[in-house]
N, CA, C and O atoms as a GROMACS GRO file, in nm:
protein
  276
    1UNK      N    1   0.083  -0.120   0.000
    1UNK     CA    2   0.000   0.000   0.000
    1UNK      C    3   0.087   0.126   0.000
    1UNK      O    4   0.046   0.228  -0.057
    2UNK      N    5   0.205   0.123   0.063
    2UNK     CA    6   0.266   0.210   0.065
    2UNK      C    7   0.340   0.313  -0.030
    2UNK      O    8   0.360   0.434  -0.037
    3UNK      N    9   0.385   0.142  -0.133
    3UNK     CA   10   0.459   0.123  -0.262
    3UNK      C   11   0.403   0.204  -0.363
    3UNK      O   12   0.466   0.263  -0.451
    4UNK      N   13   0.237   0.205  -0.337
    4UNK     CA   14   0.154   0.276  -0.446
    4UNK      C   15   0.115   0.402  -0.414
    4UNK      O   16   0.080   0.477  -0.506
    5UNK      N   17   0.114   0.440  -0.306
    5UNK     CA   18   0.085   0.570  -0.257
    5UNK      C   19   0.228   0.651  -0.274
    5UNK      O   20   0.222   0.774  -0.276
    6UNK      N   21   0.336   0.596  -0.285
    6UNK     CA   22   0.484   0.646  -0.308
    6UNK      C   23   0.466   0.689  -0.515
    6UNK      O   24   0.510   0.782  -0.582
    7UNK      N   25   0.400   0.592  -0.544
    7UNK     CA   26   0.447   0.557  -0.760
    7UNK      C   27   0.313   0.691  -0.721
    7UNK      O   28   0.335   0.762  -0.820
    8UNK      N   29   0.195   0.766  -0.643
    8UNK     CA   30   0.086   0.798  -0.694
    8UNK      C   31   0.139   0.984  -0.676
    8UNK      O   32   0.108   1.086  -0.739
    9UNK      N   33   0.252   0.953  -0.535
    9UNK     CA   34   0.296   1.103  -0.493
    9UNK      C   35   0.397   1.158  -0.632
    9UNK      O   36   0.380   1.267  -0.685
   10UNK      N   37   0.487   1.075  -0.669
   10UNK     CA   38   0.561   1.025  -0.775
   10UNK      C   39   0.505   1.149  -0.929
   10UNK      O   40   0.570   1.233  -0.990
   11UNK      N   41   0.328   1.094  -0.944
   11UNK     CA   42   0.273   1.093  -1.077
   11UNK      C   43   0.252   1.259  -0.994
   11UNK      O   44   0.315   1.350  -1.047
   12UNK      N   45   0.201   1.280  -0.919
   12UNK     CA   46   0.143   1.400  -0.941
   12UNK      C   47   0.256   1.491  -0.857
   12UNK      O   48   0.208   1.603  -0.840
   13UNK      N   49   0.361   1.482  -0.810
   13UNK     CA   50   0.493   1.556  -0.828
   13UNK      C   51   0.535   1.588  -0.989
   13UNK      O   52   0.566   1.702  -1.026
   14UNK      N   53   0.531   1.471  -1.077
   14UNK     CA   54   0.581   1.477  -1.182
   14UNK      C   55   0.475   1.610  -1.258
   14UNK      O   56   0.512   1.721  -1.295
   15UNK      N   57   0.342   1.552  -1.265
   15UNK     CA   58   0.219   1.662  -1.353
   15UNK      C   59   0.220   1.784  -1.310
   15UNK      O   60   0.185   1.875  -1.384
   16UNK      N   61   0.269   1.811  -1.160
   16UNK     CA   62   0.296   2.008  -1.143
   16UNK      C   63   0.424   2.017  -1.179
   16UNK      O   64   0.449   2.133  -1.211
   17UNK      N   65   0.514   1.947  -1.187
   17UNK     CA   66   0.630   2.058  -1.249
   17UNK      C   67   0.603   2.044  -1.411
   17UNK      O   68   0.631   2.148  -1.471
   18UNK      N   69   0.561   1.949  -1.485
   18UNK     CA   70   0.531   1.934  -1.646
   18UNK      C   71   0.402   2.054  -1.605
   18UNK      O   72   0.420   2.148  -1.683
   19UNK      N   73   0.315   2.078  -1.539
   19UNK     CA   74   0.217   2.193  -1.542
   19UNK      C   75   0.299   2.336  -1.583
   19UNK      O   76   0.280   2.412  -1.678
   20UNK      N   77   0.434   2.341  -1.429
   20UNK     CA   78   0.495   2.470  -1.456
   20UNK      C   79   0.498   2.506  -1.503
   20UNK      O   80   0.454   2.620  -1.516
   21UNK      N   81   0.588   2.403  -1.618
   21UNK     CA   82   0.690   2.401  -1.755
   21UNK      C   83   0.615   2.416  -1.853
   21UNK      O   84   0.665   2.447  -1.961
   22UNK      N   85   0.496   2.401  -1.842
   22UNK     CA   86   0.420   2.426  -2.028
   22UNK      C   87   0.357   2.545  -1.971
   22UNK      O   88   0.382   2.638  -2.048
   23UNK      N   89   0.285   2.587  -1.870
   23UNK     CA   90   0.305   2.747  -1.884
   23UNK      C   91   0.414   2.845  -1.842
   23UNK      O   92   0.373   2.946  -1.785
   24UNK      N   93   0.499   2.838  -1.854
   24UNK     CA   94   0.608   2.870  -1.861
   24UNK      C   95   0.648   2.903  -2.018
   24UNK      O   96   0.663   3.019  -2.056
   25UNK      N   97   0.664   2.782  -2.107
   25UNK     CA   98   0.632   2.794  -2.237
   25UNK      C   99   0.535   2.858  -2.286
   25UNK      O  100   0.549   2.962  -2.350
   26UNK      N  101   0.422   2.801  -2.262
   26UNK     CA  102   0.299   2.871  -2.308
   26UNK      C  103   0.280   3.027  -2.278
   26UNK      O  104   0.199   3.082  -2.352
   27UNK      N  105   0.331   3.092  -2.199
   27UNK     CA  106   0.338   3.222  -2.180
   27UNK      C  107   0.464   3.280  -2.287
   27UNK      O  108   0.462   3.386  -2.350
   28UNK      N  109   0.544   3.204  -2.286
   28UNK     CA  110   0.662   3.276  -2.375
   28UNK      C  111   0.639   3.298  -2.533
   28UNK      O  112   0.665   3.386  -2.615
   29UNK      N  113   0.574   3.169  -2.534
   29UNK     CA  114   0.530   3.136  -2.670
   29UNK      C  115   0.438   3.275  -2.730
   29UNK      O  116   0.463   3.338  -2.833
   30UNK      N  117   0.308   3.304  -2.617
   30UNK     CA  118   0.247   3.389  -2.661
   30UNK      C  119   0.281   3.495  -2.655
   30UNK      O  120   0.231   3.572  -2.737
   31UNK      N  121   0.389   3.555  -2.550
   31UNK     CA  122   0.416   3.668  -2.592
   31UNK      C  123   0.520   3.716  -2.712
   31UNK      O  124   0.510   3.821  -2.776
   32UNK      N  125   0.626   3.610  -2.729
   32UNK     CA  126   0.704   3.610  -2.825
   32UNK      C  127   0.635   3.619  -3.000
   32UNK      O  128   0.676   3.673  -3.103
   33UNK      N  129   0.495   3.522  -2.962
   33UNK     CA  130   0.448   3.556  -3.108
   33UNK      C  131   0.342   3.615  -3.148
   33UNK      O  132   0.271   3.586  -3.244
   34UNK      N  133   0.324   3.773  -3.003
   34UNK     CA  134   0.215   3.824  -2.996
   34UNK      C  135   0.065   3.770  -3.061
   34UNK      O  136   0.002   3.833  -3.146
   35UNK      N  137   0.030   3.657  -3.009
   35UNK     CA  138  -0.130   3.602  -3.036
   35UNK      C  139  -0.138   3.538  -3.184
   35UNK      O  140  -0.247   3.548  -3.241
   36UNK      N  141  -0.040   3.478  -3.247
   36UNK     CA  142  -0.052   3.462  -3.407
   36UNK      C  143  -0.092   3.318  -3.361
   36UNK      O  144  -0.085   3.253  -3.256
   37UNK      N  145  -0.148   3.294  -3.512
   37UNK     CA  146  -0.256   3.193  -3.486
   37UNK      C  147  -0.148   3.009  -3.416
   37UNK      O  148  -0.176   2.918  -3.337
   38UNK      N  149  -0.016   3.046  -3.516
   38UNK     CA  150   0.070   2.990  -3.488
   38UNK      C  151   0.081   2.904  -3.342
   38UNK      O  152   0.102   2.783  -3.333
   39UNK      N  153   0.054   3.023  -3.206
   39UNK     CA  154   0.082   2.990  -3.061
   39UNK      C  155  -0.033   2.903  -3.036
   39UNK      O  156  -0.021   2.793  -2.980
   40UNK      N  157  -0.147   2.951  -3.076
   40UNK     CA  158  -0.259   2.904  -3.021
   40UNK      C  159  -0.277   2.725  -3.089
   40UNK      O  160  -0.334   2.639  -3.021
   41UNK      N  161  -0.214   2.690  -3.244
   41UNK     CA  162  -0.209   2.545  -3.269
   41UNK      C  163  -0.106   2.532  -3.170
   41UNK      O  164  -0.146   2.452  -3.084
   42UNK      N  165   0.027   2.582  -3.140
   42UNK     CA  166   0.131   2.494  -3.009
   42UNK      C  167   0.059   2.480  -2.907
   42UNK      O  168   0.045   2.369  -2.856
   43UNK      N  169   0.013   2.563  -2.870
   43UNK     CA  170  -0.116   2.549  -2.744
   43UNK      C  171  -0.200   2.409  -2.715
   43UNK      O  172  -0.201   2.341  -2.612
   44UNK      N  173  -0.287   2.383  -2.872
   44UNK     CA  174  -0.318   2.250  -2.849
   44UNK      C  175  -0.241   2.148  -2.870
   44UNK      O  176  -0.295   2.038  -2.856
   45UNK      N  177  -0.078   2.150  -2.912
   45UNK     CA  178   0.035   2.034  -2.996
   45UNK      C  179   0.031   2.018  -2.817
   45UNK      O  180   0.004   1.904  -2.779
   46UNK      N  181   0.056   2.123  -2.706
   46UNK     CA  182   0.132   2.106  -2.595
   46UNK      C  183   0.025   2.041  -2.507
   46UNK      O  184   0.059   1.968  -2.414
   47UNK      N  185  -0.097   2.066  -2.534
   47UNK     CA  186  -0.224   1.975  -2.435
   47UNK      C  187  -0.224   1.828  -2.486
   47UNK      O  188  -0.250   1.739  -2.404
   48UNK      N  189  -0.201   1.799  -2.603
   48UNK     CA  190  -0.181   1.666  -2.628
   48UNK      C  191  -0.047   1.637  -2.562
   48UNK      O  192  -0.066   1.596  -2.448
   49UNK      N  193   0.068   1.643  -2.591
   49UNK     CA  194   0.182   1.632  -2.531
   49UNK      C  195   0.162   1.593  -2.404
   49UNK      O  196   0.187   1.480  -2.362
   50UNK      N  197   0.098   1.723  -2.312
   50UNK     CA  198   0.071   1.663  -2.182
   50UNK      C  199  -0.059   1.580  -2.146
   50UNK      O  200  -0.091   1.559  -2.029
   51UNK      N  201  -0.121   1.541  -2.239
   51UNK     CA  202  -0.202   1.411  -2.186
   51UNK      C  203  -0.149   1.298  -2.230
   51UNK      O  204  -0.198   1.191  -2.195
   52UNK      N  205  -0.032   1.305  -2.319
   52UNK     CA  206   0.028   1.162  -2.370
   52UNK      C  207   0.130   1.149  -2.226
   52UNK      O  208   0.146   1.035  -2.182
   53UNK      N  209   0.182   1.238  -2.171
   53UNK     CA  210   0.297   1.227  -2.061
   53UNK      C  211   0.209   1.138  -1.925
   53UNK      O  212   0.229   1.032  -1.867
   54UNK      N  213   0.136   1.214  -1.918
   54UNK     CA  214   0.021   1.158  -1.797
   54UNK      C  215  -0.068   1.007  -1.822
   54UNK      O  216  -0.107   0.931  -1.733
   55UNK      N  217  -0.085   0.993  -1.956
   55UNK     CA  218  -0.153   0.880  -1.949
   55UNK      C  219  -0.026   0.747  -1.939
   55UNK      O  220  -0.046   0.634  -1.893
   56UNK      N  221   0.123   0.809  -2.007
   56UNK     CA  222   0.252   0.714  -1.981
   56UNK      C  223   0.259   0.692  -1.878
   56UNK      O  224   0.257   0.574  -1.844
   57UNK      N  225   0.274   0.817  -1.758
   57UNK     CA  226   0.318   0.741  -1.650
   57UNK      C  227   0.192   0.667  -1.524
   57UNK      O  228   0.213   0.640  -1.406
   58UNK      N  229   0.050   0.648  -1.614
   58UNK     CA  230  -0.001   0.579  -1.547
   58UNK      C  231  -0.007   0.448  -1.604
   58UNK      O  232  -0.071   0.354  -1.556
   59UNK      N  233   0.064   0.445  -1.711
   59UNK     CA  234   0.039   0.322  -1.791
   59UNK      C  235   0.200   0.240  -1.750
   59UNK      O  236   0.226   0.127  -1.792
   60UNK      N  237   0.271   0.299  -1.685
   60UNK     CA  238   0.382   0.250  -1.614
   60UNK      C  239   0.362   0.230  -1.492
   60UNK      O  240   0.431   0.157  -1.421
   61UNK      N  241   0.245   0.307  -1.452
   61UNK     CA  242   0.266   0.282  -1.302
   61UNK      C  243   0.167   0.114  -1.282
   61UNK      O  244   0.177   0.039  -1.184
   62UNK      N  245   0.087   0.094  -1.392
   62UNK     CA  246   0.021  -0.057  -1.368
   62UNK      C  247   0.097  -0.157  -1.431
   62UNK      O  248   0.059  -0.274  -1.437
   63UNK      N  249   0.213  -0.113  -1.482
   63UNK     CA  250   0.341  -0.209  -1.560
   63UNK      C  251   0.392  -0.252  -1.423
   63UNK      O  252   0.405  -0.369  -1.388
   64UNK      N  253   0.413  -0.174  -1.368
   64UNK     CA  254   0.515  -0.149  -1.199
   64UNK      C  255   0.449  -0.213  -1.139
   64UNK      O  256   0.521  -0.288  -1.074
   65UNK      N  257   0.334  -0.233  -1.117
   65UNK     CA  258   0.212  -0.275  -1.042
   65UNK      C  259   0.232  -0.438  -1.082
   65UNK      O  260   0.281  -0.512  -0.997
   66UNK      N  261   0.196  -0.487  -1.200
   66UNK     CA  262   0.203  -0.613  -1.245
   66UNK      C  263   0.312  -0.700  -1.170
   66UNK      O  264   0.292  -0.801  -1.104
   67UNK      N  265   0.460  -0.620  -1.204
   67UNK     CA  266   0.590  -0.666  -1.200
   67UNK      C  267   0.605  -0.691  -1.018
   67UNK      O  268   0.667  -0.794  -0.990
   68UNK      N  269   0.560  -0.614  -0.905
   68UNK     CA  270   0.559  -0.629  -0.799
   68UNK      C  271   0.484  -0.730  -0.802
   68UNK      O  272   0.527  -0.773  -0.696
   69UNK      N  273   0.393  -0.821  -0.838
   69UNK     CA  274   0.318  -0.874  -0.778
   69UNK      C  275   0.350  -1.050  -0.791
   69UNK      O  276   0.278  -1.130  -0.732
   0.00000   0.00000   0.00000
């Protein structure tokens, strides 16, 4: 129980600093390319990005899960 509450602190340590980091980007982005339509498709390239990151490391964390057991 512990093991999984450690892989769960893990996932959502990992999703606020990947949060930071794409607005962080995402702010630079838009101001660097004052509102061109350009930022706003990276905008959605970077919401996919971060739902492919998040759905990996839950799809590792039941790989991890398997392998303990």
């Amino acid at each position: 129980m512990i093991l999984i509450k450690a892989k769960f602190a893990h996932i959502f340590t990992t999703s606020c600093l990947l949060k930071q980091v794409f607005k962080f980007y995402l702010v630079s982005t838009l101001v660097s390319s004052n509102f061109h339509k350009s930022a706003l498709e990276q905008v959605g390239n970077l919401n996919k990005i971060y739902i492919r990151v998040i759905l990996g490391s839950f799809n590792n964390l039941s790989f991890q899960g398997k392998l303990h057991d």
